[in-house]
N, C-alpha and C positions, 0 to 999 in steps of 0.2 A: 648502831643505827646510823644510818650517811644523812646527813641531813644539806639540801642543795636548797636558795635562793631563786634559782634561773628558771627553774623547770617544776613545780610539781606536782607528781606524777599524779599519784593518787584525787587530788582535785581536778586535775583534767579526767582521767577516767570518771570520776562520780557526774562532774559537769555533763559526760559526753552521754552517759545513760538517762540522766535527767531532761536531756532533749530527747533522748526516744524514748521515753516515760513520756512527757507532753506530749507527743505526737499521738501516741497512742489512745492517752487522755482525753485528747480533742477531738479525734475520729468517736470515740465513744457517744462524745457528747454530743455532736453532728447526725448521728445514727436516733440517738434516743429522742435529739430533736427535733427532725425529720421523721422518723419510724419507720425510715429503709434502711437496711444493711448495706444495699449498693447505691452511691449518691453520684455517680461519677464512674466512667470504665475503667479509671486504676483501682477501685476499690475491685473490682472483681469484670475485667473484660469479660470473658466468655458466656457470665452470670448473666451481666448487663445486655448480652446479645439474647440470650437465650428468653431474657423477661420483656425486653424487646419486643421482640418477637410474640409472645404467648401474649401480651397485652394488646398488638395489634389485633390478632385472629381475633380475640373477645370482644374489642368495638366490633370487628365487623360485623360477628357476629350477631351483636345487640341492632342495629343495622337492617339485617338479613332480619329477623325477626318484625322490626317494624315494616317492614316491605312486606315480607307475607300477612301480618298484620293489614295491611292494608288490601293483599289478596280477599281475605276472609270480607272485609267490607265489600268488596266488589260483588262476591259471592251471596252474601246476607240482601245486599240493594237487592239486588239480580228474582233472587228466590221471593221475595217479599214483592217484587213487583207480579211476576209470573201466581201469586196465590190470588192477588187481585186479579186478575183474568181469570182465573181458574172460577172464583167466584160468581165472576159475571156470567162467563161460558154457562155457568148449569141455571143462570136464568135466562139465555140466551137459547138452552135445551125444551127449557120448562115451555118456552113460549112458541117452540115451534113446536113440539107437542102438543100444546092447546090450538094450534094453527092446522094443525092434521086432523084434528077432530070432529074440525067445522067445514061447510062450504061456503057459508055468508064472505062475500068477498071484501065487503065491505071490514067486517071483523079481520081479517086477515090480512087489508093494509094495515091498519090500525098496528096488528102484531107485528107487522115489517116495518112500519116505522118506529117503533119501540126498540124493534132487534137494530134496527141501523144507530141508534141512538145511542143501544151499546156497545156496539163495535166502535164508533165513534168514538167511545171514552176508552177501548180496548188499544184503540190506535192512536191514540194521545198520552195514555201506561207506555205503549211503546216508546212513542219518540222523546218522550220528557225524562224518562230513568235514565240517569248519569250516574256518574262517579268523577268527582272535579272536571268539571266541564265535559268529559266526554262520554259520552252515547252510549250506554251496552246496548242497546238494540237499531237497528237501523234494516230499512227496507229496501235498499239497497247492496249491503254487500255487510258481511259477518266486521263482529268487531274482535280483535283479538288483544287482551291483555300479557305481555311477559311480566313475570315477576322472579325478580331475582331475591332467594330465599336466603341465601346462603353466605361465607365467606371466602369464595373461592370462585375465581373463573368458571364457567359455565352451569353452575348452582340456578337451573333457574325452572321456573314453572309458568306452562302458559293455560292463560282463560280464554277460551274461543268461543262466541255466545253466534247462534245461528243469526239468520235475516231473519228477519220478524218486522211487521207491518199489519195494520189494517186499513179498508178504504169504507166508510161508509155510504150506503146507498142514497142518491142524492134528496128523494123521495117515495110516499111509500108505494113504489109499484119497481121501484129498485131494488136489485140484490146484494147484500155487503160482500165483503172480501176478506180473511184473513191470509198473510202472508207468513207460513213457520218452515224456514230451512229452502227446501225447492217446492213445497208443495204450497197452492193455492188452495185457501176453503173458503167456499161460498155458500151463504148463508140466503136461500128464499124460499119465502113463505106465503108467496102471492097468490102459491095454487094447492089445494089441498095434498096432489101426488108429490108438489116440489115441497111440501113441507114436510111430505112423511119421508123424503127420501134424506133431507137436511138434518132430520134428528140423527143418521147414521155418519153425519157429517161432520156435525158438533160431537158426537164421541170419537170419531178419530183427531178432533183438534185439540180434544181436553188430555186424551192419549200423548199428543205432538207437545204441548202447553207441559204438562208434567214429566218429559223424557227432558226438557229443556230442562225443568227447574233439579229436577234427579242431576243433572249434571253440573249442576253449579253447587248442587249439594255435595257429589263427589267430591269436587275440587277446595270445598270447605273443608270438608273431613281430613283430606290430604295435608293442605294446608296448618290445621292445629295442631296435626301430629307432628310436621315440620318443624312448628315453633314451638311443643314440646322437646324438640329434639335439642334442638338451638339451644333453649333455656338451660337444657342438663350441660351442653358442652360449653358454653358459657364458664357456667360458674365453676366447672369442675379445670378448664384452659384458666377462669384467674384465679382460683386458688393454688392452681399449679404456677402461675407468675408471683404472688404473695410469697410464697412456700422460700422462694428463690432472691425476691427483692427487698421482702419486708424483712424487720430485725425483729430477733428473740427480746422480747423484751427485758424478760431474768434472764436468761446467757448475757446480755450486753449490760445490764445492771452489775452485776458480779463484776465483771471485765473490769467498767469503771470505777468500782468501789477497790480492785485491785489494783488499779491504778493511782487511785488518788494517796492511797496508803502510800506505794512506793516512791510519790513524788513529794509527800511529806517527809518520809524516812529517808527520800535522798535528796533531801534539802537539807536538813539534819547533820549528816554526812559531809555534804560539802564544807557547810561549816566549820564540822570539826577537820577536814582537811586541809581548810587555808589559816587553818590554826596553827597546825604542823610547821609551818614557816617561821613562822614568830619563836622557836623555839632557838633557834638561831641568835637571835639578842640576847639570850641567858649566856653564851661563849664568847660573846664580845664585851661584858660587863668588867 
């Protein structure tokens, strides 16, 4: 057996593995106490790109979601105003009906000012239903919503609500107005033949009034499916980021119970190899 003072080997070798036993110890420990596998791109570059990545698409995605989300409100205001017209409208029918019936002229202001009264509140539904501050209806010119649904360039959906207005008549020997898309409907009841022609009137507005709201129903129904959609790619884009960044919790448990083993037994080791040295003073006794 050579036994050397200057150099030995064996305690350097055990020294040298006992530092990459700690390294590896400590990554362990780092992982478990975090609960990511990748903490940093040397632990795993290409991982780290890839989960990067899949975590960004999934905010956006969550994002995309709340924006159509917010379509569906545009949609729900929109429809819930237009049922309120719809309502009025068939007392708006009922009274020019009763207006057709009669020739007493006197009766029949009375019903055109009732009718202006509704329209009146028909044309205040319009201008008052918003969505954060701005108009979905206006008598002027269409209002167009974009909604970007999605998490990608050009992802998007648009809501385009017609011109819609009404004017009511100033008093009752006046005729009101509704305004839906291009068409004007006018609403009088001052003479029995303009009343019987006005009920044919009023069913083509309630016709105009429900194509509107059918279309914002559409764009609801579009929209949940969207965010249906979202929702599935979502969670299945981070579970595929998890899959990649988060740590095994038993895999890396194991790890470090095999590690802590090895740096007990190569501490162990060490010892008994700068023992080896001492063995030297027994030849110079």
């Amino acid at each position: 057996m050579a036994l050397r003072i200057n150099y030995n080997f064996q305690s350097d070798f055990t020294h040298a593995n006992l530092l990459k036993t700690e390294s590896s110890m400590n990554k362990s420990m780092e992982r478990l106490a975090t609960g990511y596998r990748i903490n940093r791109a040397a632990d795993d570059a290409a991982g780290l790109f890839i989960a990067d990545q899949l975590k960004t698409y999934a905010v956006s995605l969550d994002q995309g979601t709340r924006n159509a989300q917010d379509g569906v409100s545009i949609a729900q205001i929109a429809q819930g105003s237009l049922s309120e017209i719809y309502n009025i409208l068939n007392d708006v029918k009922a009274k020019s009906i009763e207006a057709a019936n009669t020739v007493d002229s006197d009766s029949q202001k009375a019903l055109q000012q009732d009718i202006n009264k509704l329209v009146d509140a028909i044309g205040k539904i319009f201008s008052d239903t918003e969505f954060n501050g701005t108009n979905l209806f206006s008598s002027s010119t269409s209002t167009t919503f974009t909604i970007h649904y999605g998490g990608r360039k050009g992802q998007e959906l648009t809501i385009t609500s017609s011109t819609a207005g009404a004017t009511a008549g100033s008093n009752d020997t006046t005729a009101s107005t509704v305004l839906i898309g291009t068409t004007t409907y006018t609403i009088d009841v001052t003479s029995q033949t303009k009343a019987n022609d006005t009920v044919s009137v009023v069913d083509a507005l309630i016709k105009a009034v429900d194509k509107e709201a059918a279309k914002f129903g559409s764009a609801q129904i579009e929209l949940e499916k969207i965010i249906s959609n979202n929702e599935t790619q979502r969670v299945n884009t981070s579970d595929a980021e998890g899959r990649i960044r988060n740590v095994d919790f038993a895999k890396e448990m194991s790890e470090f119970t095999r590690q802590n083993i090895l740096m007990q037994s190569g501490m162990s080791i060490l010892a008994q190899a700068n023992q080896q040295s001492q063995l030297v003073l027994q030849l110079l006794r």
